[in-house]
DSSP file (Angstrom, degrees, kcal/mol; ACC not computed):
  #  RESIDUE AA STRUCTURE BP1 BP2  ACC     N-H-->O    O-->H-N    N-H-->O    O-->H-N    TCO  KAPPA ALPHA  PHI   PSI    X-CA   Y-CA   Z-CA
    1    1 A X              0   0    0      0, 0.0    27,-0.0     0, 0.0    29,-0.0   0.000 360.0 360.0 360.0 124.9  124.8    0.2  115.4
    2    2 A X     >  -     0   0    0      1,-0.1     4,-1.0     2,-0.0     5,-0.1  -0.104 360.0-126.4 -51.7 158.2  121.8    2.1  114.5
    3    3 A X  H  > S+     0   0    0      1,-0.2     4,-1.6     2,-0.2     5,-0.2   0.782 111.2  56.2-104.6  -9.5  120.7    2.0  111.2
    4    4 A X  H  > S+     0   0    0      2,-0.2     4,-1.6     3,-0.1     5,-0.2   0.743 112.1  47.1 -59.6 -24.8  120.7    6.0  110.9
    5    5 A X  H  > S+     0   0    0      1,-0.2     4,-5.1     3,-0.2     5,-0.4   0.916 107.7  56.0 -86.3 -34.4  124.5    5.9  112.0
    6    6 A X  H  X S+     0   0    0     -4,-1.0     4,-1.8     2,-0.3     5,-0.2   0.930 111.0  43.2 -69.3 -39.2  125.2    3.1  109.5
    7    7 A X  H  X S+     0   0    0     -4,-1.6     4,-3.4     1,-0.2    -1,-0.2   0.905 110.6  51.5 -61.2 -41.1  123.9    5.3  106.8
    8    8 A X  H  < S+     0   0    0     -4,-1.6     4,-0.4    -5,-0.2    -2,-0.3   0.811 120.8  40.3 -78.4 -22.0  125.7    8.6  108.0
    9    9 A X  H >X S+     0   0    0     -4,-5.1     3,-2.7    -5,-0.2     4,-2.2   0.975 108.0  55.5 -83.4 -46.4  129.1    6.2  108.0
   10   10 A X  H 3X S+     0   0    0     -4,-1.8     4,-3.8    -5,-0.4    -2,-0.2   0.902 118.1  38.3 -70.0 -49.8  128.5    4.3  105.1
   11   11 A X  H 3< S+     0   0    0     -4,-3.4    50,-0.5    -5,-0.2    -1,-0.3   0.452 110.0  55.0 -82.2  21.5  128.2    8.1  103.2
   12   12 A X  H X> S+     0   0    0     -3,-2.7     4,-2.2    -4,-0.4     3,-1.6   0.753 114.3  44.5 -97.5 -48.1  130.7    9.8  104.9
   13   13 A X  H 3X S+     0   0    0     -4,-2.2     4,-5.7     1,-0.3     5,-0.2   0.974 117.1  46.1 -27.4 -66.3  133.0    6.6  103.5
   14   14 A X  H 3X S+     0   0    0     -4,-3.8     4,-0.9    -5,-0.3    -1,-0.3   0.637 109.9  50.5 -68.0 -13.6  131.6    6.9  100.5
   15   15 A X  H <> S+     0   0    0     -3,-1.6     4,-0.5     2,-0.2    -1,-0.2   0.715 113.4  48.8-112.5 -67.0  132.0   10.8  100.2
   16   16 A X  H ><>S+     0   0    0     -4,-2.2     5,-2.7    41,-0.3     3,-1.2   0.958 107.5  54.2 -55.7 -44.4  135.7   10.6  101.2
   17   17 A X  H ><5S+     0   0    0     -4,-5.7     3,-2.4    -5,-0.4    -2,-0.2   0.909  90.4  69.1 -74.2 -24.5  136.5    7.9   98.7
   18   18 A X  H 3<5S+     0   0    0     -4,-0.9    -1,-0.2     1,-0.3    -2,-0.2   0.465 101.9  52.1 -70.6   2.8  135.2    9.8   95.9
   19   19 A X  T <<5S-     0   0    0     -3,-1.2    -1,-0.3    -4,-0.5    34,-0.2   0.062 125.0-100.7 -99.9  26.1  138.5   12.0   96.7
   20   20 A X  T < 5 -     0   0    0     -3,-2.4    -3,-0.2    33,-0.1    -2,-0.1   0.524  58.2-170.1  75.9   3.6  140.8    9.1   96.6
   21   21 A X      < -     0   0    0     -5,-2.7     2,-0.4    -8,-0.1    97,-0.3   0.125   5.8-158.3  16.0 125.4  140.8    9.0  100.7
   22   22 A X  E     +A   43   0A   0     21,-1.4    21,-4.4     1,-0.1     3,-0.1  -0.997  61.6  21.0-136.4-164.7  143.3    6.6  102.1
   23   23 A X  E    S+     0   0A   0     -2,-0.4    -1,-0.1    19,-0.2    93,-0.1   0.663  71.2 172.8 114.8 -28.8  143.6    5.3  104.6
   24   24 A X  E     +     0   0A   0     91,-0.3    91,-1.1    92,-0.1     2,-0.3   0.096   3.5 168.2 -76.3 153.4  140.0    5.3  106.0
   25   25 A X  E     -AB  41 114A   0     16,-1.2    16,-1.6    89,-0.2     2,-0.4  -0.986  23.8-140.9-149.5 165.0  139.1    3.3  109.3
   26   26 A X  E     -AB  40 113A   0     87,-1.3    87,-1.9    -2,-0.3     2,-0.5  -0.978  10.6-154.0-143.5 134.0  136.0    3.5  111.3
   27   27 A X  E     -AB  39 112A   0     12,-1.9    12,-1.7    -2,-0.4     2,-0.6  -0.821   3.4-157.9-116.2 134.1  136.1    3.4  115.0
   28   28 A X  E     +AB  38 111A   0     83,-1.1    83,-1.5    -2,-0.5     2,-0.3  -0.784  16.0 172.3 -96.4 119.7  133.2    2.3  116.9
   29   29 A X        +     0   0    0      8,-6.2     5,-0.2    -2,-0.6     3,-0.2  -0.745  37.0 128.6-119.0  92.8  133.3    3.8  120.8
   30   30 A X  S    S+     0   0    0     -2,-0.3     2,-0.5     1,-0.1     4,-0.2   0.825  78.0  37.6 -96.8 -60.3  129.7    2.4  121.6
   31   31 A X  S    S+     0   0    0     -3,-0.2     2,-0.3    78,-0.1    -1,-0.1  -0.301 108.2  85.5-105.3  61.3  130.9    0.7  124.8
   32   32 A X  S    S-     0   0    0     -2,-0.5     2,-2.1    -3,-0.2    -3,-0.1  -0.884  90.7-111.7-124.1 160.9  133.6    3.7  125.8
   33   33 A X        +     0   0    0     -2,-0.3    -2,-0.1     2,-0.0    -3,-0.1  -0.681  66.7 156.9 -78.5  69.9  133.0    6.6  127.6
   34   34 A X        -     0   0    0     -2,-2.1     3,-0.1    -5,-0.2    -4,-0.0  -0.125  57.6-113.1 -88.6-167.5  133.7    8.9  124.1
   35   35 A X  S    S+     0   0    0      1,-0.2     2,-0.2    52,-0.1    -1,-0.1   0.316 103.9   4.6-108.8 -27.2  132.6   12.4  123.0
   36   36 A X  S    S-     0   0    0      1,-0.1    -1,-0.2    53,-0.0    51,-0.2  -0.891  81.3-106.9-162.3-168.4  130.5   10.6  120.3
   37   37 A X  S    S+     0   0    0     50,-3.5    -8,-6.2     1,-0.3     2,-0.4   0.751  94.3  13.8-109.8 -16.6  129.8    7.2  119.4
   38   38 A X  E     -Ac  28  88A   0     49,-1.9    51,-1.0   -10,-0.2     2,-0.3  -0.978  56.9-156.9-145.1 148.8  131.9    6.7  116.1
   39   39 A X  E     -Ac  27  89A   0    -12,-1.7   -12,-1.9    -2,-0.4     2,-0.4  -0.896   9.4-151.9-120.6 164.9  134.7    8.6  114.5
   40   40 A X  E     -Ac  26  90A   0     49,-1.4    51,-1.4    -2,-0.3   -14,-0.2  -0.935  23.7-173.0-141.2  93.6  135.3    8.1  110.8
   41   41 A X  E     +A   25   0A   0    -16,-1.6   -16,-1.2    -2,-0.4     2,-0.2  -0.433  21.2 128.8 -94.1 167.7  139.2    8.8  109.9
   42   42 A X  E     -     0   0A   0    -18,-0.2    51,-1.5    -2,-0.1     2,-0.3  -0.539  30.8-145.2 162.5 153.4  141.2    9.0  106.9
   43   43 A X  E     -Ad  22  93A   0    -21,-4.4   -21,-1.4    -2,-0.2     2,-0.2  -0.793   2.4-131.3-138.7-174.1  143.7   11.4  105.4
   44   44 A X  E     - d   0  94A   0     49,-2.8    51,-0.8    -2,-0.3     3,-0.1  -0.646  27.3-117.3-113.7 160.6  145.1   13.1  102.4
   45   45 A X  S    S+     0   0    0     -2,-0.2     2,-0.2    49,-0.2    49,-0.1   0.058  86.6  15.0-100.5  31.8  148.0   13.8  100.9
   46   46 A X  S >> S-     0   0    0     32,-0.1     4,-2.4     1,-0.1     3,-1.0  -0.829  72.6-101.8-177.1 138.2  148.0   18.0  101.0
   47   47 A X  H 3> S+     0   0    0     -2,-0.2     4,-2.4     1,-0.2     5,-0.2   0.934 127.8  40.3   6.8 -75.4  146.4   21.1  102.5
   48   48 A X  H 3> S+     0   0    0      1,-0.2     4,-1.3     2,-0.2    -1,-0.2   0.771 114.1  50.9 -82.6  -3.6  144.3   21.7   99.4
   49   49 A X  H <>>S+     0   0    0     -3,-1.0     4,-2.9     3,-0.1     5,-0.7   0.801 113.8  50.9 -92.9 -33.7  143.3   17.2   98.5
   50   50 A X  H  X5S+     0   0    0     -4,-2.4     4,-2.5     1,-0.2     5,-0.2   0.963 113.5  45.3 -78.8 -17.3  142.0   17.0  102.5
   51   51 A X  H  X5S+     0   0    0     -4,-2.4     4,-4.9    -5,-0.2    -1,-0.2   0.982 113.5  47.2 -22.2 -69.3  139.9   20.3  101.7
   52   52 A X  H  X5S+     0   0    0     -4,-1.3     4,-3.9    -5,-0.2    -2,-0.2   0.809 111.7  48.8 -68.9 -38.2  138.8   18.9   98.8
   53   53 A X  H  X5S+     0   0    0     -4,-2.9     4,-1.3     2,-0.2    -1,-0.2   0.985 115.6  45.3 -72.8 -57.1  137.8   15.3  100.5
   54   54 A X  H  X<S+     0   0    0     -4,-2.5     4,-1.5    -5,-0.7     5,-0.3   0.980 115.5  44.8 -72.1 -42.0  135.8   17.0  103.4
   55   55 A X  H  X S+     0   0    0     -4,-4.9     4,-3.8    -5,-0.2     3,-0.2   0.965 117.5  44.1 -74.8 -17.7  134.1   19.2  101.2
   56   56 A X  H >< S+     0   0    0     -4,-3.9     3,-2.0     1,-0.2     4,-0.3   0.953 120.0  48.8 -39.9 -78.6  133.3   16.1   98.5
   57   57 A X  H 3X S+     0   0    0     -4,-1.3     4,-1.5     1,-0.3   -41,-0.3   0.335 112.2  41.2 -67.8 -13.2  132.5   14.4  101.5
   58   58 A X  H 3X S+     0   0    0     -4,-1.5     4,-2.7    -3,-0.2    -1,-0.3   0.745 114.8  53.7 -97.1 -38.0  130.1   16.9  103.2
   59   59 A X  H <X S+     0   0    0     -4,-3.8     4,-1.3    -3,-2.0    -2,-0.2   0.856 113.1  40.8 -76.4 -12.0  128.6   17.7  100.1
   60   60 A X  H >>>S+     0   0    0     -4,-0.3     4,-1.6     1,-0.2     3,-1.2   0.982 109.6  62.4 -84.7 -36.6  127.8   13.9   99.4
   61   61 A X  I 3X>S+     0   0    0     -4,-1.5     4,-2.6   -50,-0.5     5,-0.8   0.723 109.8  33.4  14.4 -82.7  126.9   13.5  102.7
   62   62 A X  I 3<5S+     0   0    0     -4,-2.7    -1,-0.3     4,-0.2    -2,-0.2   0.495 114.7  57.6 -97.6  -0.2  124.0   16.0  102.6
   63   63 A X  I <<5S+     0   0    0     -4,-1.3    -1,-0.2    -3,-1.2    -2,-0.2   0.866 120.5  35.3 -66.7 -40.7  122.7   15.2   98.6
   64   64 A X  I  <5S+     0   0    0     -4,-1.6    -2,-0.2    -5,-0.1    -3,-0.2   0.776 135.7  10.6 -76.9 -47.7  122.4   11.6   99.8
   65   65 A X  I  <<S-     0   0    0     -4,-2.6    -3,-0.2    -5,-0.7    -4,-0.1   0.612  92.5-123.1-107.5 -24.4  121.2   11.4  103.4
   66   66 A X      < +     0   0    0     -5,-0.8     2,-0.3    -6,-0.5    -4,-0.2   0.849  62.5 134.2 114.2  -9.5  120.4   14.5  103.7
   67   67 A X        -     0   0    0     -6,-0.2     2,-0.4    -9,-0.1    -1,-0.2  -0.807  29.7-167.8-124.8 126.9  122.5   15.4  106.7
   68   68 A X        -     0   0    0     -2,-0.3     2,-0.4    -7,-0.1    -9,-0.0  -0.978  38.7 -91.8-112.7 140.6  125.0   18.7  107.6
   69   69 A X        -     0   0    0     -2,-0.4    16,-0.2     1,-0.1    15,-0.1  -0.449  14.1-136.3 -22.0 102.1  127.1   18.8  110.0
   70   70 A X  S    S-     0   0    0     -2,-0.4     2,-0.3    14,-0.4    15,-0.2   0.866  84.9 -31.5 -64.9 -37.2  126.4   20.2  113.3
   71   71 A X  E     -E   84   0A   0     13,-0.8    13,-2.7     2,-0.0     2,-0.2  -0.988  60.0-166.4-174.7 152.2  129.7   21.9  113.2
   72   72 A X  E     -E   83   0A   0     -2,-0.3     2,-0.3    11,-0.2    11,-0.2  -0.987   0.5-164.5-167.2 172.2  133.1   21.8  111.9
   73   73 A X  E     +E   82   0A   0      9,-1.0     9,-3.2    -2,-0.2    -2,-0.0  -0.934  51.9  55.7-176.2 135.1  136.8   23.2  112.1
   74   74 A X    >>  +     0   0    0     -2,-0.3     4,-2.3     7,-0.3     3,-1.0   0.359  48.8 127.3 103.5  23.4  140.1   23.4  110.5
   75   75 A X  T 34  +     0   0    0      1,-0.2     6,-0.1     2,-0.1   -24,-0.1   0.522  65.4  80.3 -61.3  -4.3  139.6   24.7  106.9
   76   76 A X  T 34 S+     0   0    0      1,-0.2    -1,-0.2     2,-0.0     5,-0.0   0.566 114.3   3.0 -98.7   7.2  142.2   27.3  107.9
   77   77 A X  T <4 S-     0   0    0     -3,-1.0    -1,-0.2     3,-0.2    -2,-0.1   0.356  86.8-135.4-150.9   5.2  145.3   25.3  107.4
   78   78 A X  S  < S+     0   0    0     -4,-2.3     3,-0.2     2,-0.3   -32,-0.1   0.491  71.0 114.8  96.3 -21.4  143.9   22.0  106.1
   79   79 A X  S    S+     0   0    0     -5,-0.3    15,-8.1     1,-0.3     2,-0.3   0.995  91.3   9.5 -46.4 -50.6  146.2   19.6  108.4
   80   80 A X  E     - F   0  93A   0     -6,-0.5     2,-0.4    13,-0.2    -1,-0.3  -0.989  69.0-177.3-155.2 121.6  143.1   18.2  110.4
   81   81 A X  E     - F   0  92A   0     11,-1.4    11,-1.5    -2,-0.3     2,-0.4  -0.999   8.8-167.7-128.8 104.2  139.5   19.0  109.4
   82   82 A X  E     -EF  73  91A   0     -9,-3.2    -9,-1.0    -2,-0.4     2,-0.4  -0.840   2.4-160.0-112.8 163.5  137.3   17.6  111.7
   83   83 A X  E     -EF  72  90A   0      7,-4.1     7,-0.6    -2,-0.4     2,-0.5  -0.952  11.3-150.6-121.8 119.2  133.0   17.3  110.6
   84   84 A X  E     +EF  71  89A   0    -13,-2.7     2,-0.8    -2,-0.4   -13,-0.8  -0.492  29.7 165.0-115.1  93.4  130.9   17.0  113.3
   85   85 A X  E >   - F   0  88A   0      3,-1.1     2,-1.0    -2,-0.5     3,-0.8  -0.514  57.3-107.2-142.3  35.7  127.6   15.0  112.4
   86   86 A X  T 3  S+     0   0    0     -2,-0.8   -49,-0.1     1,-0.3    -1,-0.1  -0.390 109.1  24.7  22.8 -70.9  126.5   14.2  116.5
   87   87 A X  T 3  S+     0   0    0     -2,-1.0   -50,-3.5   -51,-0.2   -49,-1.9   0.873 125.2  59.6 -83.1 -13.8  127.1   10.6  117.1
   88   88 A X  E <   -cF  38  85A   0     -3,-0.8    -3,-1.1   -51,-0.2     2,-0.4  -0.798  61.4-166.0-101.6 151.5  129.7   10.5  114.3
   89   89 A X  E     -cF  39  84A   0    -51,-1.0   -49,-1.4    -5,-0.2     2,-0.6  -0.990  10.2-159.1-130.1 106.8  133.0   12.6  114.1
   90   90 A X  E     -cF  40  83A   0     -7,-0.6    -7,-4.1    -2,-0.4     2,-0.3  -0.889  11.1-167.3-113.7 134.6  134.4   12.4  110.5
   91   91 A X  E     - F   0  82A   0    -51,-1.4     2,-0.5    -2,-0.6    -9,-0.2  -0.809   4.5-170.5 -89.0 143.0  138.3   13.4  110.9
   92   92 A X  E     - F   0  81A   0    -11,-1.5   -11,-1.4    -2,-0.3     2,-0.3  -0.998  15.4-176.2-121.6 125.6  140.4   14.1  107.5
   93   93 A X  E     -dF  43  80A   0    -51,-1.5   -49,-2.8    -2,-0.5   -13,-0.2  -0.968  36.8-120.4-131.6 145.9  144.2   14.5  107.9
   94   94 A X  E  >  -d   44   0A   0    -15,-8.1     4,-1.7    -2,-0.3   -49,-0.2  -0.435  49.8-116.8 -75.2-169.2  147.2   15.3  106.0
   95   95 A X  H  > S+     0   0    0    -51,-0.8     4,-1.3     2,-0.2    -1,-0.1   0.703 106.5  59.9-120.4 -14.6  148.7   12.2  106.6
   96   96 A X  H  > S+     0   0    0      2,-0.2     4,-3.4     3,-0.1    -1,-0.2   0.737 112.8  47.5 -15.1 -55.5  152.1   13.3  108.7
   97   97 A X  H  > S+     0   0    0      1,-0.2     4,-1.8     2,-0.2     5,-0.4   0.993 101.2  58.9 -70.2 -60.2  149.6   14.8  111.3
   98   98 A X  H  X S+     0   0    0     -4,-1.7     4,-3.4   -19,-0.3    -1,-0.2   0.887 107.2  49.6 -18.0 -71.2  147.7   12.2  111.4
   99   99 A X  H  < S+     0   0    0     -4,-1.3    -1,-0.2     2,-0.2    -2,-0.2   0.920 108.1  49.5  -2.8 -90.0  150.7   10.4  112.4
  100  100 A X  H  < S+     0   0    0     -4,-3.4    -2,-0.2     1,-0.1    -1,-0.2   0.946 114.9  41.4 -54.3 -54.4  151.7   12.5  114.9
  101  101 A X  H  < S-     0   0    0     -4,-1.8    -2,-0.2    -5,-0.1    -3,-0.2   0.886  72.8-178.9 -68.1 -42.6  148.3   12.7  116.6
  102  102 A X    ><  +     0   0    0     -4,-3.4     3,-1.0    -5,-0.4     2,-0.1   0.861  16.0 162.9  83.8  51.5  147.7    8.8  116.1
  103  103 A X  T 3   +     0   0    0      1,-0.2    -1,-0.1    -5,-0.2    -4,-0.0  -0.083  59.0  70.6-120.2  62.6  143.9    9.4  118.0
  104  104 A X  T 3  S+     0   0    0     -2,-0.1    -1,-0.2     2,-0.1     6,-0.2   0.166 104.1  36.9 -96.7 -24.2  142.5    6.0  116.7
  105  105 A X  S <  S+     0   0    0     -3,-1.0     3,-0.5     1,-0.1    -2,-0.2   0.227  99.3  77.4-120.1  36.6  144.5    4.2  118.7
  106  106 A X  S    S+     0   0    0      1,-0.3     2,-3.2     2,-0.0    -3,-0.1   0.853 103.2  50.4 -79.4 -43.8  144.1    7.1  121.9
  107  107 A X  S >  S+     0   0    0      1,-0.2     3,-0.8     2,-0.1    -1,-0.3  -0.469  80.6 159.7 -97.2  66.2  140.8    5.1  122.0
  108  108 A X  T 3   +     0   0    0     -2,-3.2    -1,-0.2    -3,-0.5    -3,-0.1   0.309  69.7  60.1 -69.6   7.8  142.9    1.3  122.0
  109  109 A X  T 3  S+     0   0    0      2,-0.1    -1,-0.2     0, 0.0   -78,-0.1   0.193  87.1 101.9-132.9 -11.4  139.6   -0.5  123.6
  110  110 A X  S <  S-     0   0    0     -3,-0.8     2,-0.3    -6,-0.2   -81,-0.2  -0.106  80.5-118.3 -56.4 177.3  137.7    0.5  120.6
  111  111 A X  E     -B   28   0A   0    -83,-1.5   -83,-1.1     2,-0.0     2,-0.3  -0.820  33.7-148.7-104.9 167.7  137.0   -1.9  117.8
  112  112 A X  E     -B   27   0A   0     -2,-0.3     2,-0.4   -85,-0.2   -85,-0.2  -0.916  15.0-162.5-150.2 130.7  138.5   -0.8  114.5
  113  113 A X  E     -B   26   0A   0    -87,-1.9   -87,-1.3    -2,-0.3     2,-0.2  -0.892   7.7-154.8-136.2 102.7  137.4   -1.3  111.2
  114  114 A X  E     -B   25   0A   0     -2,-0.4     2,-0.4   -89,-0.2   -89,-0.2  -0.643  16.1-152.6 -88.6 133.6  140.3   -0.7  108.0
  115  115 A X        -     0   0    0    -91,-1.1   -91,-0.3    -2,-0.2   -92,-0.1  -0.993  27.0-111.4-110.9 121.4  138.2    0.2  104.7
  116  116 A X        -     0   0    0     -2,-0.4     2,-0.3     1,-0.1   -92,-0.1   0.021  32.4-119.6 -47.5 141.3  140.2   -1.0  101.8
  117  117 A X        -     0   0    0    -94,-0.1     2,-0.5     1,-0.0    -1,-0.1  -0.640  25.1-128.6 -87.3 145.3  141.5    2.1   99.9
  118  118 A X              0   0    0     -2,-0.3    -1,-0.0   -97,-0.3     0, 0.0  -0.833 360.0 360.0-100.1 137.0  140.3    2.3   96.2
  119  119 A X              0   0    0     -2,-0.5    -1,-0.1     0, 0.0    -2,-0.0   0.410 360.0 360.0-145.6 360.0  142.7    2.8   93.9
């Protein structure tokens, strides 16, 4: 891990826990044939708390590193919010979809990494 990706996960973590996140895991596909190199998951429990955790998390993001998103998607019903940062992908889900889609373990040969929820 680079130490520019290890800074953009460690404040997308940290950005997400400051909305009570749970959940959160970080999946390293370094040796996979991915769309990027790490995804960053975790969800909410509503529409309007996974809003509120991707925009916390975008805004600490870019006070802190410095960093916006290249691009991002799904403020318009709030399920599944994904941030796209180039090698990192941070997903937010309410936590049914999440479920349903389950695509931390689409990428089973990844390594995966549980961040203790704060509570």
């Amino acid at each position: 891990m680079t130490k520019e990706d290890k800074q953009l996960i460690d404040a997308i973590v940290e950005g997400m826990q400051e909305q009570k996140a749970k959940n959160i895991v970080v999946v390293d596909m370094t040796k996979l044939e991915a769309p990027c190199s790490y995804f960053v998951i975790c969800d909410g429990t509503s529409s309007r708390q996974v809003a509120s955790i991707a925009d916390t998390m975008r805004d600490y993001v870019r006070d802190n590193i410095r960093q916006k998103p290249f691009s991002y998607d799904g403020y318009e019903n709030a399920e599944w919010i994904a941030l796209d940062y180039g090698s990192v992908i941070a997903h937010i889900f309410q936590h049914e979809v999440r479920m349903f889609y389950d695509i931390e373990h689409l990428w089973n040969d990844a390594k995966i990494t549980h961040i203790p929820d704060i509570d």
